[in-house]
C-alpha positions as CSV (number, residue, x, y, z in Angstrom):
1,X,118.3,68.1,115.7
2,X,120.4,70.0,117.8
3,X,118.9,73.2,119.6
4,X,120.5,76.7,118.4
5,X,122.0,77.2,122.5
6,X,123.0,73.4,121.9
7,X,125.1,74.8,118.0
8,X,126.2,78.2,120.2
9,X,127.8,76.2,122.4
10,X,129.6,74.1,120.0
11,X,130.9,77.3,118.5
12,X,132.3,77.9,122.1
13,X,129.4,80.9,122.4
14,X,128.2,81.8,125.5
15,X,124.3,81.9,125.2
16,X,123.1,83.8,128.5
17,X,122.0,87.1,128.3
18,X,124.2,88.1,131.7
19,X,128.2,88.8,132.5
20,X,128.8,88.0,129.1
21,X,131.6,90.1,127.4
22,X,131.5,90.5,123.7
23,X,133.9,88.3,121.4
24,X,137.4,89.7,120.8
25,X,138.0,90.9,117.5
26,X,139.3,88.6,115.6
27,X,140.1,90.9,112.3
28,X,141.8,93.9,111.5
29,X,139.0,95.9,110.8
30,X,136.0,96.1,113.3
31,X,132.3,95.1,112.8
32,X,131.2,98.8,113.2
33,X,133.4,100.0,110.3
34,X,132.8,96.5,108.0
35,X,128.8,97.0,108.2
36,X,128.9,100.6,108.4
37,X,127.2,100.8,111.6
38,X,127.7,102.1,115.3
39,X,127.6,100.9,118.9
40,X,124.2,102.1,120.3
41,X,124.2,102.1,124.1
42,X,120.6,101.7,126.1
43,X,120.0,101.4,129.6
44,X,120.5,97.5,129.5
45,X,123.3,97.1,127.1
46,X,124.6,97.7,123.8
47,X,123.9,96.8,120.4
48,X,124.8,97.5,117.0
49,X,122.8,99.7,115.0
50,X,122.8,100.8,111.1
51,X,120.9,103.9,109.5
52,X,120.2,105.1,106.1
53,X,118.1,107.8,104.9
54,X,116.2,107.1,101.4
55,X,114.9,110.7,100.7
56,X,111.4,110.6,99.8
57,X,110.3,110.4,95.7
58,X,113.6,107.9,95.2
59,X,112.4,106.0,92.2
60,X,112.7,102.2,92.9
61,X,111.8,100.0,89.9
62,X,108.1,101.3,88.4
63,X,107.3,103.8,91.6
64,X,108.4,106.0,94.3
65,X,109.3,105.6,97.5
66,X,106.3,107.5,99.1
67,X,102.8,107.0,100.8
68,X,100.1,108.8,99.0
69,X,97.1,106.3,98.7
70,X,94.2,106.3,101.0
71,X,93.7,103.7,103.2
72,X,90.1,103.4,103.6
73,X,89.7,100.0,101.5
74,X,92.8,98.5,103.0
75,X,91.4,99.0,106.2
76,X,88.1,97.0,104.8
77,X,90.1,94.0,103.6
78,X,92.4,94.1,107.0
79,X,89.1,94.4,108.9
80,X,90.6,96.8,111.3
81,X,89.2,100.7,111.2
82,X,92.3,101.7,112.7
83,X,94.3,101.6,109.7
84,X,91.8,103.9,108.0
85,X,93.2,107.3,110.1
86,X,97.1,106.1,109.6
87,X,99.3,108.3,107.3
88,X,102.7,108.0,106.4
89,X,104.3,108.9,109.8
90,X,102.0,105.9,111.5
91,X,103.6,103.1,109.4
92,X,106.6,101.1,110.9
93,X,107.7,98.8,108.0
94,X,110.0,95.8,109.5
95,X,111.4,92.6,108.6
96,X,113.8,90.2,110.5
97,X,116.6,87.5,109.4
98,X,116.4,84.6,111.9
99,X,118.9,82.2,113.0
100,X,116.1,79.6,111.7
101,X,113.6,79.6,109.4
102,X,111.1,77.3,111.3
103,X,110.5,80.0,114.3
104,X,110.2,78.4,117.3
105,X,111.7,79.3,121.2
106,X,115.3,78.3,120.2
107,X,115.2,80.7,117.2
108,X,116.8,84.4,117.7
109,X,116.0,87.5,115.4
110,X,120.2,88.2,114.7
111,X,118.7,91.2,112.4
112,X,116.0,93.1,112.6
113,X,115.2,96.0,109.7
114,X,113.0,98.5,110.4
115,X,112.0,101.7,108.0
116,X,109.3,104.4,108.7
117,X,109.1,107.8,107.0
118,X,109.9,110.9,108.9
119,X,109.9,114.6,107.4
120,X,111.6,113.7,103.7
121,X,112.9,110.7,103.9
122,X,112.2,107.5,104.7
123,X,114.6,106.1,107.8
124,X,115.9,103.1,107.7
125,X,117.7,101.1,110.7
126,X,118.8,97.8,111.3
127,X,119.3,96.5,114.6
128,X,122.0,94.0,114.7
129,X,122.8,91.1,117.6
130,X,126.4,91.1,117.2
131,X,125.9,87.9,119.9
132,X,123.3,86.5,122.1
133,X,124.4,89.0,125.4
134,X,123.1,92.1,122.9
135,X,119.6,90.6,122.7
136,X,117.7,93.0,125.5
137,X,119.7,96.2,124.0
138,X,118.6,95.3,120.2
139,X,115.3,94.8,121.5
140,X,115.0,97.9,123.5
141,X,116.3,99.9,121.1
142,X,113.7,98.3,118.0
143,X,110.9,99.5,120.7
144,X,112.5,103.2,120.9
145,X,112.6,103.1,117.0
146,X,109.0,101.9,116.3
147,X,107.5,104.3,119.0
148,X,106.8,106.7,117.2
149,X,104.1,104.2,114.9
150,X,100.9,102.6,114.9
151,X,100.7,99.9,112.0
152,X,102.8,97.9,111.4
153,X,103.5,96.4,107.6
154,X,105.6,92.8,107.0
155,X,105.3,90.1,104.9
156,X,104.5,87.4,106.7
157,X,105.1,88.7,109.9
158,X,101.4,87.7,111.0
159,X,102.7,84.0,111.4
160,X,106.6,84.4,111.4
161,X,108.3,88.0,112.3
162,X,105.5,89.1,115.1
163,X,105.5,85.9,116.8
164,X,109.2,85.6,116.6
165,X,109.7,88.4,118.2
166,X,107.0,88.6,120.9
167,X,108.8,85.3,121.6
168,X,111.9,87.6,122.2
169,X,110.9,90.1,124.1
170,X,109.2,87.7,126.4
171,X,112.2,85.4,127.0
172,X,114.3,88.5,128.1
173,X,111.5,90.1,130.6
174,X,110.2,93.0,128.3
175,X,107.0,93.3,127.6
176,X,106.3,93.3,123.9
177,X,105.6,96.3,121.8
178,X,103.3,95.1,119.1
179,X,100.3,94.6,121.2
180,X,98.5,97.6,120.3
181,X,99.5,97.9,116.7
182,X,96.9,97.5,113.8
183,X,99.1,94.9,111.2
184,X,99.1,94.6,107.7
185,X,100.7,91.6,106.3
186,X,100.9,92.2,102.8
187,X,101.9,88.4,102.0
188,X,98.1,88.0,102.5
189,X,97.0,90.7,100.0
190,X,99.4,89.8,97.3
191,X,98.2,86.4,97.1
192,X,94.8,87.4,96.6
193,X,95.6,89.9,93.8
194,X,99.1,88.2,92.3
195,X,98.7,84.0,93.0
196,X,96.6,83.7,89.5
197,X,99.0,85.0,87.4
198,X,102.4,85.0,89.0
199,X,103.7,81.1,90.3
200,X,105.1,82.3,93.4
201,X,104.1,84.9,95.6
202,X,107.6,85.2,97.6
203,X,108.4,89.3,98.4
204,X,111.9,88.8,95.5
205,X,109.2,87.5,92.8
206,X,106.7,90.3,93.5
207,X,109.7,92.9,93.3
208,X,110.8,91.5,90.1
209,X,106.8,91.1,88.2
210,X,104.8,93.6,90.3
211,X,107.1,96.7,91.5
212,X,109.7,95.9,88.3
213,X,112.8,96.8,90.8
214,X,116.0,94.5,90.6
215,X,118.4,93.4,93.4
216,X,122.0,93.6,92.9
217,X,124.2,90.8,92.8
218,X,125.1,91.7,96.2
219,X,122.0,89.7,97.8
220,X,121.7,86.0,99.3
221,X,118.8,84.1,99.9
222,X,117.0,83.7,102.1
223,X,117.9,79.6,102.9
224,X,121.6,81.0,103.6
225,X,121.5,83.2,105.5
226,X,121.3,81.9,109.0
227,X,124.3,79.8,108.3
228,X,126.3,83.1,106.9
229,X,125.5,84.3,110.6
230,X,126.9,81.1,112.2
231,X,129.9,81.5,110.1
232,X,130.4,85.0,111.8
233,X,129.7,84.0,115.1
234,X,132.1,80.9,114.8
235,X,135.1,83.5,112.9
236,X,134.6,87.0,113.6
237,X,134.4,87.8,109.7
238,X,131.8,90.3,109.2
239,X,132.2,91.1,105.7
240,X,129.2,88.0,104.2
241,X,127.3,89.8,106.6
242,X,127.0,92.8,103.6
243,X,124.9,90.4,101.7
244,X,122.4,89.6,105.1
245,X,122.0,93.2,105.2
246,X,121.2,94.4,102.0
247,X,118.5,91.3,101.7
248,X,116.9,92.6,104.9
249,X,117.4,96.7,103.2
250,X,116.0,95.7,99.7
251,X,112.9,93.7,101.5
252,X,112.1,96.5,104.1
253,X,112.0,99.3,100.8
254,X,109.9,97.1,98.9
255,X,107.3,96.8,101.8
256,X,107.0,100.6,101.5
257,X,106.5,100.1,97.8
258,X,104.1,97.5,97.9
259,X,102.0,98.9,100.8
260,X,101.5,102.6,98.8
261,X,100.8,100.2,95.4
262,X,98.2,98.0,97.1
263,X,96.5,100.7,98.3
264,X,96.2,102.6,95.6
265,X,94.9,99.8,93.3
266,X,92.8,99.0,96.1
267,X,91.1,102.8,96.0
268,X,90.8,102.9,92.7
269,X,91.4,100.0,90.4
270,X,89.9,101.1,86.7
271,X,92.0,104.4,87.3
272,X,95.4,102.8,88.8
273,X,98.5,101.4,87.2
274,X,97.1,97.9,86.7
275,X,98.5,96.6,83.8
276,X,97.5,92.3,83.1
277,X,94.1,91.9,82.8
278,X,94.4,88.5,84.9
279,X,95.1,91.1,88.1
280,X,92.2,93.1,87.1
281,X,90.0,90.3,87.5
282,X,91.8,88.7,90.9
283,X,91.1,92.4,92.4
284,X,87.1,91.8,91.1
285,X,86.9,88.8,93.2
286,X,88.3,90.1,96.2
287,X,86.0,93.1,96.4
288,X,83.2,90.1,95.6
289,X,84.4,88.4,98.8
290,X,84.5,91.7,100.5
291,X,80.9,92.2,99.4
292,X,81.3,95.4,97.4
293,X,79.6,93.5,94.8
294,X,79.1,97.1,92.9
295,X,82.6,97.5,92.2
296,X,83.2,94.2,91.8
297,X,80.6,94.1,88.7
298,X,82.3,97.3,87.8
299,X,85.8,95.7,87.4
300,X,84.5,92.2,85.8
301,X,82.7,94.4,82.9
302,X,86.1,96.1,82.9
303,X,88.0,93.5,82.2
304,X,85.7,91.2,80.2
305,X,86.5,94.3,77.6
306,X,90.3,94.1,78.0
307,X,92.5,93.4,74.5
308,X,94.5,90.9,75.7
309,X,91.1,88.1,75.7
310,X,91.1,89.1,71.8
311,X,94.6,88.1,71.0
312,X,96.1,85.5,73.9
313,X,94.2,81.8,73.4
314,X,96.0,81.5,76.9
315,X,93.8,83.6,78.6
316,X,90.3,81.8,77.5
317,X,89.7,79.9,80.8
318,X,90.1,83.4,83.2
319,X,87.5,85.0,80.3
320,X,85.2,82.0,80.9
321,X,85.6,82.4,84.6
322,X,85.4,85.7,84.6
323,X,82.1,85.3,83.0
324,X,80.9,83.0,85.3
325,X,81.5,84.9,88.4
326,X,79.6,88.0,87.3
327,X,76.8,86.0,86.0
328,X,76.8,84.6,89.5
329,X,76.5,88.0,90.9
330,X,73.5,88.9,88.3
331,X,71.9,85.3,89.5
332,X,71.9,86.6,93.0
333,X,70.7,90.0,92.6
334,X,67.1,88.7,90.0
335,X,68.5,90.3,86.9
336,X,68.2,86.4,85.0
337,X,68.2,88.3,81.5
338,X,71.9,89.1,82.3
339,X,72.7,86.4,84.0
340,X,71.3,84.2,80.8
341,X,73.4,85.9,77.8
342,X,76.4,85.4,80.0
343,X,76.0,81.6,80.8
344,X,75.3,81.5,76.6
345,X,78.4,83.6,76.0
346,X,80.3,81.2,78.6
347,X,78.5,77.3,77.1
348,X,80.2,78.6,73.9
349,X,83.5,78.1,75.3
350,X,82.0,74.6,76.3
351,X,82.1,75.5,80.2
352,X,80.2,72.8,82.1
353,X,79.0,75.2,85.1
354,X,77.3,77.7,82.2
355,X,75.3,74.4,80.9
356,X,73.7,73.6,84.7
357,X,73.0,77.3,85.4
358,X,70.8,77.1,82.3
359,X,69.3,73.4,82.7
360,X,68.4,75.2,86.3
361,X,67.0,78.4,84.9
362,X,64.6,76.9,82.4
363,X,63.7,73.4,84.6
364,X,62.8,75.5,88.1
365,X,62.0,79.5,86.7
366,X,60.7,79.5,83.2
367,X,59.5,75.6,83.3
368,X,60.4,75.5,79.8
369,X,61.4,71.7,80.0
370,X,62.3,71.2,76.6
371,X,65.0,73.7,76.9
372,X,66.0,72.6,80.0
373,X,66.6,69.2,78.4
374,X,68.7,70.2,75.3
375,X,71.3,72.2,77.8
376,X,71.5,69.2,79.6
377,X,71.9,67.0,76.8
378,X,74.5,69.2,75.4
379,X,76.4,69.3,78.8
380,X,76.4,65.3,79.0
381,X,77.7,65.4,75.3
382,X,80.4,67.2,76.1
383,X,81.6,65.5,79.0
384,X,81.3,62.3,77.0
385,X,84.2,63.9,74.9
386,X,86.0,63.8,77.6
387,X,88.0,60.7,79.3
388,X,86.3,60.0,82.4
389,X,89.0,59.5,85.0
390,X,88.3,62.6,87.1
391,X,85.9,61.7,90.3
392,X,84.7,65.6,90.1
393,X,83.6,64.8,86.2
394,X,82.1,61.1,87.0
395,X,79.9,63.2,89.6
396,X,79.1,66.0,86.7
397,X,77.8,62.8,84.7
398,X,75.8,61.2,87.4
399,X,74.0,64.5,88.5
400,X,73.3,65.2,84.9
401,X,72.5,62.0,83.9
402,X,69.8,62.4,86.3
403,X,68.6,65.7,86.2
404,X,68.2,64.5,82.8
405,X,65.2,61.5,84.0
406,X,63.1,64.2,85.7
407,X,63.2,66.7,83.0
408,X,61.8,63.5,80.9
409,X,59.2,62.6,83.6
410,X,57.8,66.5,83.6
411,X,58.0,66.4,80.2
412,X,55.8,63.4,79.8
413,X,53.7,64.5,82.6
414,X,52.8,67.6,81.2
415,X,52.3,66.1,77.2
């Protein structure tokens, strides 16, 4: 597969970053006044740049554009205290469009978006590579830009944008930026609180299901976009390049959604805007995982009450895991009462797990073999029903099935 200096050359690009003059124009109208955007001129070059202000309290789909939540919990799940003293001003949201999708050394950022919220609105720029020669200036001017920060929000950008870009910087002789920045990828977070009931977690399909805003027709995908940018380079038609730029627009505001949204359910999830019981109960497992086990039994008694388990069949296999999980927590703290009306409460729905749990609790605590048996029994029953062409359920059998001869050989030596 041919390198990207290998397909700029093809185009008859020059890919160097020195003594290379910008293209001549090849349209009437100039790339400045086609993306609405001016020449910025650093120390090392120029470079295109494009601003918008979105005032602050805009209302984008189901919120506003604003930072109000505390961080403190986000912080916990990042595992970085840093992010616990950042406010609005600290935040530098960004998001690039790449020549490539893969990353990699031959891969340039063409487009880098950038928003951060200063005074009453929230500032917006992109920094645009107009060619290769503009690389150093629309890097140098991205590191004036996100100065002024000190966490940084993407999605992805923990295994794409970041190293993308350090990439960058290196390859032209500047040091990188990002060093010293706390990070919060958000693509993480939203699969942990979104993957159970939504089937994709992409940024568009969170927009659409989570933050209920609605792009235009004006955007492209994603998977075009590097080739709308070889198109340009190859005819000096700027106008696609619209489409590029309001992708990059719409996903930098809905980072600045999404962050505020997260960390607001985060801080205090019974009292927020969560609306589907299903992300109720993801959000009880990740505080489980993040060892607030208090809130975490909190929110799976929360949502074990929910309205929806009472009129959507659908949802019987989160109740019965739902179940499970906090009678899991109950096993591991003593309180066995609680755990054992819960394990009853989930065998009803037939769940194998429940069945052991009990077999366990009357075979090793309360000795009550008999018991012990019959749960057993009923759990082997059940998976008879069943065809047996799963190796996880032929395993089930075969520890039952066994479990099942020493509950007999207590029971006999104890008659």
């Amino acid at each position: 597969m041919p390198t990207l200096s290998e397909k700029l050359k093809a185009l008859g690009v020059n890919v160097g970053t020195q003594n290379i003059a910008p293209p001549e124009a090849r349209h009437d109208q100039s790339i400045e006044r086609v993306l609405d955007g001016h020449t910025y001129v650093t120390p090392i070059g120029e470079t295109l740049i494009i601003k918008k202000a979105i005032p602050i309290g805009d209302v984008h789909g189901r919120f506003n554009m604003e930072i109000t939540a505390p961080f403190q919990t986000v912080a916990q799940w990042a595992k970085d205290k840093r992010i616990t003293r950042c406010t609005a001003k600290d935040f530098i949201f960004i998001d690039t469009e790449t020549t490539g999708l893969t990353g990699g050394t031959g891969t340039y950022a063409f487009l880098i978006g950038a928003g951060k919220f200063v005074d009453d609105d929230f500032q917006f720029t992109q920094f645009f590579m107009r060619n290769p020669a503009e690389e150093p200036a629309q890097l140098f001017a991205l590191e004036e830009f996100i100065a002024s920060g000190s966490c940084l929000v993407s999605y992805n950008g923990k295994a794409f944008d970041i190293p993308l870009l350090n990439s960058r910087f290196t390859a032209n002789g500047l040091k990188t930026p990002f060093s010293e920045f706390a990070h919060i990828d958000l693509l993480h977070l939203a699969r942990r609180l979104w993957s159970q009931r939504l089937p994709s977690c992409t940024l568009g399909y969170i927009e659409a299901h989570v933050l209920a805003t609605d792009r235009s027709e004006q955007d492209v995908p994603g998977w075009a976009i590097p080739q709308i940018y070889f198109d340009y380079l190859r005819s000096g038609n700027a106008k696609p390049l619209r489409q590029v730029l309001y992708h990059n627009e719409m996903d930098v505001v809905s980072l600045a959604l999404l962050l505020n949204y997260t960390a607001e359910i985060l801080h205090d999830p019974i009292g927020s805007r969560i609306e589907d019981v299903i992300d109720l109960l993801s959000l009880a497992r990740l505080f489980e995982d993040m060892g607030e086990i208090e809130r975490a039994v909190q929110l799976y008694l929360h949502g074990l009450q929910h309205e929806d388990f009472l009129v959507d069949n659908k949802l019987e296999l989160y109740y019965i895991k739902a179940i499970y999980r906090l009678s899991i927590i109950y096993k591991r703290q003593g309180s066995f009462d609680h755990a054992i009306k819960l394990w009853e409460r989930a065998a009803e729905h037939n769940f194998i797990d429940a069945h052991i749990e009990l077999a366990k609790y009357y075979e090793h605590r309360s000795r009550e073999y008999p018991i012990a048996i019959q749960w057993t029994e009923k759990a082997i029953t059940i998976l008879d029903g069943h065809a047996n062409n799963h190796i996880g359920q032929q395993i089930y059998v075969e520890g039952l099935h066994y479990r099942l001869s020493r509950l007999i050989r207590k029971t006999q030596r104890y008659q």
